[in-house]
MDAnalysis code that builds the backbone (N, CA, C; Angstrom):
import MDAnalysis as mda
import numpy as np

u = mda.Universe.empty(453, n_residues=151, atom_resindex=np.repeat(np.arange(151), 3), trajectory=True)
u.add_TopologyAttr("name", ["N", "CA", "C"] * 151)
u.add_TopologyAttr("resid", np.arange(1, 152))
u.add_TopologyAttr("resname", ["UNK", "UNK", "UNK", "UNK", "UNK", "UNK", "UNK", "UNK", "UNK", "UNK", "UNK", "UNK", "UNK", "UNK", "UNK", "UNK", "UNK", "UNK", "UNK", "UNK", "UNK", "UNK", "UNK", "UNK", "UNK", "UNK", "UNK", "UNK", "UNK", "UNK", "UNK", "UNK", "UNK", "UNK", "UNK", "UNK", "UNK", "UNK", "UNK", "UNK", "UNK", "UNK", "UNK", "UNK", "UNK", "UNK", "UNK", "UNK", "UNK", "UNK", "UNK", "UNK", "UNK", "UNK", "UNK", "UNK", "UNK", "UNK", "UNK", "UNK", "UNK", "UNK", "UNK", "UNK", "UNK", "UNK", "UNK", "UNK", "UNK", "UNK", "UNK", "UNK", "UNK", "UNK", "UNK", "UNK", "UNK", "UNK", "UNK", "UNK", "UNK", "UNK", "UNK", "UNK", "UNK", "UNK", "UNK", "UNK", "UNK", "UNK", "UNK", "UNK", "UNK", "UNK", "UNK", "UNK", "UNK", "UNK", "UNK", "UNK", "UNK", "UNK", "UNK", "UNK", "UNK", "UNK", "UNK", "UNK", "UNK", "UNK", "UNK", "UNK", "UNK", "UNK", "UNK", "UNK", "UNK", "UNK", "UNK", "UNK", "UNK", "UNK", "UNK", "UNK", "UNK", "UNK", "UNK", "UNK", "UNK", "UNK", "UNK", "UNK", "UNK", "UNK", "UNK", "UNK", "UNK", "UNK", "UNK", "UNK", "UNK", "UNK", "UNK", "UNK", "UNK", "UNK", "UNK", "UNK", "UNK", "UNK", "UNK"])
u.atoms.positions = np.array([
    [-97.352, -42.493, 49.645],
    [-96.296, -43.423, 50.031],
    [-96.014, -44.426, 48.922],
    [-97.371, -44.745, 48.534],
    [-96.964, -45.908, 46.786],
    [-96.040, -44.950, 46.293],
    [-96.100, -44.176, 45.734],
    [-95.129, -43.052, 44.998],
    [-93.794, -43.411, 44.633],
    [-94.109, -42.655, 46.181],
    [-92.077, -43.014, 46.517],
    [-91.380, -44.263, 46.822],
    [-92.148, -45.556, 46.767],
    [-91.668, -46.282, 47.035],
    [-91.551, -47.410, 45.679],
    [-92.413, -46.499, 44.590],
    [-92.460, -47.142, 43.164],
    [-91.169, -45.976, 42.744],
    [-90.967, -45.173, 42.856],
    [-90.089, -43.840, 42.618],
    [-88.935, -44.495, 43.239],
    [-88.405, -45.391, 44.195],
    [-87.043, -45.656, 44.753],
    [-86.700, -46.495, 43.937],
    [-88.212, -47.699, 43.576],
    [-87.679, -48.779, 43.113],
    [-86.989, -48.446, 41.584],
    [-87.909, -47.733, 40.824],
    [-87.496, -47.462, 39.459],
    [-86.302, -46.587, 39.598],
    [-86.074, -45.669, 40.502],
    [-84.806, -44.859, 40.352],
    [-83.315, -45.973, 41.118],
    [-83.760, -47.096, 41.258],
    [-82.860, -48.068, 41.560],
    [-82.573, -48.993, 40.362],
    [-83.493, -48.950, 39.259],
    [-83.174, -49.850, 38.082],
    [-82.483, -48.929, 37.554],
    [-82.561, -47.555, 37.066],
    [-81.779, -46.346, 36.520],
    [-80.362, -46.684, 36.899],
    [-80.041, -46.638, 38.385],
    [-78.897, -46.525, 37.988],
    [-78.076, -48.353, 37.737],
    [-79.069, -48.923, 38.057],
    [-78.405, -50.296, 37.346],
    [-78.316, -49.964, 35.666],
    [-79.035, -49.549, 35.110],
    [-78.793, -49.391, 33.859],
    [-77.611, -49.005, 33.316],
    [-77.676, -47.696, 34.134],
    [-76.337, -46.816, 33.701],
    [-75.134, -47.449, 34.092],
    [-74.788, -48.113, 35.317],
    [-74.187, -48.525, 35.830],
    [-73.150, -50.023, 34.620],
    [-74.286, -50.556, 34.475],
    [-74.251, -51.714, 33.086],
    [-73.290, -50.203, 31.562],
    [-73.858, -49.854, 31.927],
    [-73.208, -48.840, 30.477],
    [-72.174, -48.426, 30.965],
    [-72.056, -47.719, 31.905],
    [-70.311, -47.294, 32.785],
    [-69.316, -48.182, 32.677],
    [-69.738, -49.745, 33.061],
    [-69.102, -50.427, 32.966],
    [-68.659, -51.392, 31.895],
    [-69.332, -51.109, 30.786],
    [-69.055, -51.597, 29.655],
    [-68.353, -51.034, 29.266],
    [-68.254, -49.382, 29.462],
    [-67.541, -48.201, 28.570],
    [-66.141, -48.738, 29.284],
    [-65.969, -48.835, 30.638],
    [-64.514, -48.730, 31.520],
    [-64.073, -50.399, 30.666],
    [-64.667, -51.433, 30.968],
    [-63.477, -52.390, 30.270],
    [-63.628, -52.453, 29.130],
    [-64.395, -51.870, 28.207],
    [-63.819, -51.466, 26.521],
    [-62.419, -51.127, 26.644],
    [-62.295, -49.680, 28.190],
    [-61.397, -48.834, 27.433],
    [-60.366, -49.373, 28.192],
    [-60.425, -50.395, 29.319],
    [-59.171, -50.772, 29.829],
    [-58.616, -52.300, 28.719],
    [-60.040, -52.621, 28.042],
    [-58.970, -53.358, 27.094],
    [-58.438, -52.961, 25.747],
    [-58.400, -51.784, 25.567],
    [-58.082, -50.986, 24.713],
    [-56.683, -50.513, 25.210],
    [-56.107, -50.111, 26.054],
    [-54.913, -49.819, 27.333],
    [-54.545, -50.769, 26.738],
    [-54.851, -52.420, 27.703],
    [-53.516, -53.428, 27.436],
    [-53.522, -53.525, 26.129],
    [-54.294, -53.324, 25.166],
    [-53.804, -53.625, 24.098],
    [-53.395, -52.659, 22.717],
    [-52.941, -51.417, 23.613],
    [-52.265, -50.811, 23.361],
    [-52.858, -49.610, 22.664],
    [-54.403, -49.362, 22.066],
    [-54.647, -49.016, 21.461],
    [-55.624, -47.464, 22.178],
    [-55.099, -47.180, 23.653],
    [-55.766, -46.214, 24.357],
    [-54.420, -45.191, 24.784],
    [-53.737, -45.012, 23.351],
    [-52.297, -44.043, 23.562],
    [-52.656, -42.703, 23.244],
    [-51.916, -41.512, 23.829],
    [-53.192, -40.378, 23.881],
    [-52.557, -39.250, 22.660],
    [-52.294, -40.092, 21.304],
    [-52.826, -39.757, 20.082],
    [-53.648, -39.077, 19.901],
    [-53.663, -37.712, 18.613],
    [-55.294, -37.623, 18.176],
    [-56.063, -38.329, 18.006],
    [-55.588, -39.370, 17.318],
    [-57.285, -40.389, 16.905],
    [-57.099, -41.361, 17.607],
    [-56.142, -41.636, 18.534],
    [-56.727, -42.509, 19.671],
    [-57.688, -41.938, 20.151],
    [-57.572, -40.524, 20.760],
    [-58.632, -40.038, 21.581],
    [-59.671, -39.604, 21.415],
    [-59.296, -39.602, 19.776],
    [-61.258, -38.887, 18.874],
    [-61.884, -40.710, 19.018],
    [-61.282, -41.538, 18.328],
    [-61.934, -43.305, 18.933],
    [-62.414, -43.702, 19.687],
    [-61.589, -43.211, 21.041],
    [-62.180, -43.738, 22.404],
    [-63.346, -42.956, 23.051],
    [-62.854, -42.100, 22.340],
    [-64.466, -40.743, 22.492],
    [-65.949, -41.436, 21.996],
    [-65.556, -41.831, 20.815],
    [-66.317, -41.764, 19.582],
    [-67.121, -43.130, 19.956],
    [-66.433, -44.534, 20.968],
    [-66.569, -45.505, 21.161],
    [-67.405, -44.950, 22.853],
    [-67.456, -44.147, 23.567],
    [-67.225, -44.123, 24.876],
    [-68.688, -43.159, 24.623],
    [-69.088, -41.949, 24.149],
    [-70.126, -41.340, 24.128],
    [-71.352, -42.387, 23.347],
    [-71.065, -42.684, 22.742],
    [-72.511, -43.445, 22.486],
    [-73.151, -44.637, 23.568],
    [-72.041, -44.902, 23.650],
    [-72.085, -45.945, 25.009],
    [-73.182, -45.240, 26.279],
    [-72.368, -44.202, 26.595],
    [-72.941, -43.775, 27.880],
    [-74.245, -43.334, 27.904],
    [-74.899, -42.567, 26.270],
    [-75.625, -41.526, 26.444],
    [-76.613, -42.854, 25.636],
    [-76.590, -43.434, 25.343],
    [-77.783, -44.897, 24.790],
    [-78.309, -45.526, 26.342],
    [-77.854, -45.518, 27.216],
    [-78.135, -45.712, 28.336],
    [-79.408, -44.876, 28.986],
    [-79.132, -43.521, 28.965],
    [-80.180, -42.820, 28.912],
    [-81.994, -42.663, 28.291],
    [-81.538, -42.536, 27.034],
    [-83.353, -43.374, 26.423],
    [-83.785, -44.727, 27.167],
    [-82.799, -45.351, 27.394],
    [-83.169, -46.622, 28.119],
    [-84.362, -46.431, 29.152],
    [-83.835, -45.273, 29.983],
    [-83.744, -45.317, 31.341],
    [-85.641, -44.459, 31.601],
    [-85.369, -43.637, 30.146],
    [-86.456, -42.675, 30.233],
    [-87.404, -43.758, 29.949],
    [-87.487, -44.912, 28.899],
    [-88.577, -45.241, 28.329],
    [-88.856, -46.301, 29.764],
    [-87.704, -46.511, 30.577],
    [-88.490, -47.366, 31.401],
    [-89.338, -46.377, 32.601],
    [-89.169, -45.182, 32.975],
    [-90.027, -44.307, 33.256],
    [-91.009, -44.277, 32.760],
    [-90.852, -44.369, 31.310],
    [-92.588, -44.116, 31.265],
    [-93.426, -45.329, 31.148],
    [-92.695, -46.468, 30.925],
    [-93.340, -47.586, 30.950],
    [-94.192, -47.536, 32.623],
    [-93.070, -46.891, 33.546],
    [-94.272, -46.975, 35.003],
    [-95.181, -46.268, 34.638],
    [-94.754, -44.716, 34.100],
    [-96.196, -44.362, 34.334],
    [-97.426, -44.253, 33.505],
    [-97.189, -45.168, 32.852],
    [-98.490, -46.525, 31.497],
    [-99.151, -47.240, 33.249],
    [-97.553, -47.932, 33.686],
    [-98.245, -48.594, 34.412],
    [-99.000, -47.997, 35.600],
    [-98.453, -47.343, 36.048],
    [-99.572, -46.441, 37.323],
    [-101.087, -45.762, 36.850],
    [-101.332, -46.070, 35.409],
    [-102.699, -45.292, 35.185],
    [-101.899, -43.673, 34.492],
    [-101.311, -43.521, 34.592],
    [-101.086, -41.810, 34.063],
    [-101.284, -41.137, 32.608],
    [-100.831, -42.234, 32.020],
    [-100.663, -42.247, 30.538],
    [-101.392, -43.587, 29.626],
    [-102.285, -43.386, 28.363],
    [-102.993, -44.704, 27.697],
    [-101.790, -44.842, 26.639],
    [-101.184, -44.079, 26.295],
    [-99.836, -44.552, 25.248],
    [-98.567, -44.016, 25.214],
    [-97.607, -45.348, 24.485],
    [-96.212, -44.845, 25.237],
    [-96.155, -43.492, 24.403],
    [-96.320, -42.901, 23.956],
    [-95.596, -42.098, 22.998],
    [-95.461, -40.606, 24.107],
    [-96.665, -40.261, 24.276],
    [-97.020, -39.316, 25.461],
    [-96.116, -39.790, 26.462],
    [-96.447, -40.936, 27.061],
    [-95.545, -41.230, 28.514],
    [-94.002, -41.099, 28.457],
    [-93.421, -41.005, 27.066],
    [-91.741, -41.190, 27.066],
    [-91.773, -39.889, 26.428],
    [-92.353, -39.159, 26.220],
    [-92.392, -37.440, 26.341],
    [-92.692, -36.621, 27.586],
    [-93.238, -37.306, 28.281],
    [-93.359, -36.902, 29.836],
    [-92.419, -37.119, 30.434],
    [-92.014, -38.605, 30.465],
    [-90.452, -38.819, 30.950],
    [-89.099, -37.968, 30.706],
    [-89.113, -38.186, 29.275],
    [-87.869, -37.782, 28.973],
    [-87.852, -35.786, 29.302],
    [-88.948, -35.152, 29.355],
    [-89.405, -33.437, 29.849],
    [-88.478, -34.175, 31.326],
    [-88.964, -34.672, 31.962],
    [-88.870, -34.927, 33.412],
    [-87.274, -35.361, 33.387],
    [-86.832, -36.261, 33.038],
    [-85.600, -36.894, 33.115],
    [-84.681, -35.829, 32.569],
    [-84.539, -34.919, 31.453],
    [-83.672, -33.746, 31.202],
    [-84.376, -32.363, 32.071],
    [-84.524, -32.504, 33.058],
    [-85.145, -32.072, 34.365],
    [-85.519, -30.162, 33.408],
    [-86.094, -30.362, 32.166],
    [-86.861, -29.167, 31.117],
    [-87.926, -29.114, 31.776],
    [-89.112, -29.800, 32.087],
    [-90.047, -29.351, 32.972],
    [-90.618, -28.413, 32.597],
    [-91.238, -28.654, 31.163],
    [-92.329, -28.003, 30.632],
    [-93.652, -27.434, 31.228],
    [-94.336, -28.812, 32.112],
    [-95.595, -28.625, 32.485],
    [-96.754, -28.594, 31.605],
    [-96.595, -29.086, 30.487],
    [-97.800, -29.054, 29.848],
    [-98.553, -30.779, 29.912],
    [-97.741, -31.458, 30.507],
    [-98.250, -32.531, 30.901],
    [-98.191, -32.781, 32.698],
    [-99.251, -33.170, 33.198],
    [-98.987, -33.449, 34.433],
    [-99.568, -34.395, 34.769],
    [-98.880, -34.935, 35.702],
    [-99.383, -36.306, 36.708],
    [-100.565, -36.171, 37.688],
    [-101.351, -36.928, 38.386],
    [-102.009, -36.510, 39.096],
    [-101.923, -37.162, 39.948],
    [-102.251, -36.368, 41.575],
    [-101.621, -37.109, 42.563],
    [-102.340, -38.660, 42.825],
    [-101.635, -39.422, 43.459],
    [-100.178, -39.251, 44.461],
    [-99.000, -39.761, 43.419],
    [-99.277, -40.012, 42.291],
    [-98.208, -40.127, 41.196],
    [-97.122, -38.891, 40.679],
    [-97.644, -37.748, 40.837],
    [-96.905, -36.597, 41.035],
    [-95.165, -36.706, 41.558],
    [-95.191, -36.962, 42.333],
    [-93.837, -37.358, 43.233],
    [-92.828, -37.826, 42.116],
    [-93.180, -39.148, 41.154],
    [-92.293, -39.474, 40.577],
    [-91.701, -38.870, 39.826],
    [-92.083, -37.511, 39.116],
    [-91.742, -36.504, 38.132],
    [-90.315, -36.249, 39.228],
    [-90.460, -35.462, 40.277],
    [-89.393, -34.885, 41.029],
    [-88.002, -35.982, 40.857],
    [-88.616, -37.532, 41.308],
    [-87.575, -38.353, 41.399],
    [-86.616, -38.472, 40.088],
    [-87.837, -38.888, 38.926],
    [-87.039, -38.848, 37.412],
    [-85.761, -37.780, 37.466],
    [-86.122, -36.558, 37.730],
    [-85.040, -35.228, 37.538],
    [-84.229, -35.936, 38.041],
    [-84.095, -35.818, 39.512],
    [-82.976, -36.439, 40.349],
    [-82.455, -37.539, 39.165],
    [-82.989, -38.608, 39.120],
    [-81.980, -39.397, 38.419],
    [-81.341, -38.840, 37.076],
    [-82.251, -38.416, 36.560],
    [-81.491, -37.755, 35.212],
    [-80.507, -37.001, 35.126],
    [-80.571, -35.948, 36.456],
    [-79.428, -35.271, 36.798],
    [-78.049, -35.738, 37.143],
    [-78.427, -37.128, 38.021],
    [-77.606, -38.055, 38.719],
    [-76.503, -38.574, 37.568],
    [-77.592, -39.253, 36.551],
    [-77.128, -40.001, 35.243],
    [-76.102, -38.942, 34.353],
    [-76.621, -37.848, 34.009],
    [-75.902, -37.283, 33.033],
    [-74.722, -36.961, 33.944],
    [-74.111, -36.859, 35.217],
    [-73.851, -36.393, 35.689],
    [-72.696, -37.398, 35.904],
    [-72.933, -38.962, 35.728],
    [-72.054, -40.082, 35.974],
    [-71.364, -40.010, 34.603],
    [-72.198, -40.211, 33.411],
    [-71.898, -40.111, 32.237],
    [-70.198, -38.955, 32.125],
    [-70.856, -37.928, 32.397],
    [-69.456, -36.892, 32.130],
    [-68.329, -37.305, 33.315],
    [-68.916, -37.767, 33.965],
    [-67.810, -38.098, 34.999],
    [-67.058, -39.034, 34.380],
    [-67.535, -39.966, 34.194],
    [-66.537, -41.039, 33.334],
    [-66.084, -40.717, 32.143],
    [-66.581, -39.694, 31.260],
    [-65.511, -39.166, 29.871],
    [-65.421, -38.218, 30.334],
    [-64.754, -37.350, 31.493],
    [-64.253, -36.606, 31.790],
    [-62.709, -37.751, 32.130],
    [-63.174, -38.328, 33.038],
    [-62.143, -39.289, 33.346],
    [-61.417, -40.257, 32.860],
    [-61.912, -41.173, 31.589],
    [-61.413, -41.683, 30.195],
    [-60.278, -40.329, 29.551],
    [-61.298, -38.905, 29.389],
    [-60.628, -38.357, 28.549],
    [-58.928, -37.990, 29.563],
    [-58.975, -37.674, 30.807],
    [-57.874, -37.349, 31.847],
    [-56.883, -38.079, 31.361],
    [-57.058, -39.643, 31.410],
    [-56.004, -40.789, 31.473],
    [-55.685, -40.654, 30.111],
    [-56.499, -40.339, 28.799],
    [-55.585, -40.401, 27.658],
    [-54.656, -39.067, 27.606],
    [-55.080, -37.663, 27.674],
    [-54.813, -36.638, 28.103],
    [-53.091, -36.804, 28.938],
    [-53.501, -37.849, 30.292],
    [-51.894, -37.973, 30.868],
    [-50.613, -38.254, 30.215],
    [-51.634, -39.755, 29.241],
    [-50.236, -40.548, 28.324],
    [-50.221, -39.435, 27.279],
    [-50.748, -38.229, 27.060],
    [-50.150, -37.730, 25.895],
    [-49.624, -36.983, 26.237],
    [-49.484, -36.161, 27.720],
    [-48.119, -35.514, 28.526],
    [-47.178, -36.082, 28.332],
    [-47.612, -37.416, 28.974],
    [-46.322, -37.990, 29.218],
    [-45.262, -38.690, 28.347],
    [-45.652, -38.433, 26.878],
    [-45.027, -38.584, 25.816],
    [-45.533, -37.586, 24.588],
    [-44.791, -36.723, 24.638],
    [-45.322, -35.415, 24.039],
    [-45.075, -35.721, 22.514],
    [-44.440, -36.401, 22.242],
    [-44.367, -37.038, 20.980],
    [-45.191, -38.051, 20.056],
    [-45.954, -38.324, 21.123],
    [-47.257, -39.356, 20.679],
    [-47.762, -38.937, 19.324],
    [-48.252, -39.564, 18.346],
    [-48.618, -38.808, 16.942],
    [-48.253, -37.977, 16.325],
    [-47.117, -38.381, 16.672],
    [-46.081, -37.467, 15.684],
    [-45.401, -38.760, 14.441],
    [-45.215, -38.266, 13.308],
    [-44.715, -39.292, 12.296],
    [-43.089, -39.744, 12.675],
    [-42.580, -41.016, 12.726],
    [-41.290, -40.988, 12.672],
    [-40.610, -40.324, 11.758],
    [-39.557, -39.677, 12.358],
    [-38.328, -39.353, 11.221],
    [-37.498, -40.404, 10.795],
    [-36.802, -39.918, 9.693],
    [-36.015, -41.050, 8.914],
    [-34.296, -41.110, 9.923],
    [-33.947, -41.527, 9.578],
    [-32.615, -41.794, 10.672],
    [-31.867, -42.175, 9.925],
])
């Protein structure tokens, strides 16, 4: 029962983490919009990419090393180096098995996946969805990055 109830709490800072990164990425890119500079151009959209993936996916190591910081702290692991190699196996839900927990600490491995899955999973959702809205304005002006002609 400690487990899962150290396993809710930490998979509740996760997604505050990410959450903090989602939302940094969204009003970057909505003040990038008013100010004109989120027009769905080529290199608007290689920029906002380029500005929007590091964002999301730096969030992630975050999330792992605070995983393994629990499980330093639960007794599992004597150094981080091992513990944020256990994590991060666990959190890209790879699941090697050459490291294991021992019970009743076990449990948290399962939870990590879940979030990791959860996380990468918000991540593309939101540059799936960044990329949509630049994608629209460049329908909707099919001329976008194109050079003026002379007149």
């Amino acid at each position: 029962m400690q487990a899962l109830l150290v396993g809710i709490d930490v998979f509740i800072i996760s997604v505050l983490v990410q959450s903090i990164a989602v939302a940094s990425g969204v009003a970057i890119f909505a003040a990038m919009i008013r100010r004109g500079r989120a027009r769905g151009t080529f290199w608007n959209i290689t920029f906002v990419l380029h500005l929007m993936v590091p964002l999301l996916l730096a969030a992630h190591p975050v999330q792992i090393a605070i995983w393994a910081l629990v499980f330093m702290w639960c007794g599992q692991f004597a150094d981080f180096g091992t513990a944020f190699y256990h994590s991060a196996v666990n959190y890209t839900t790879l699941g090697y098995g050459d490291l294991v927990m021992v019970q009743p600490w076990r449990l948290l491995g399962p939870l990590e996946a879940m979030v990791g899955m959860l996380m990468a999973g918000l991540s593309a959702a939101i540059l799936f969805a960044v990329l949509h809205r630049l994608v629209e304005h460049r329908l909707a002006d099919p001329k976008q990055g194109e050079k003026p002609t002379g007149t």
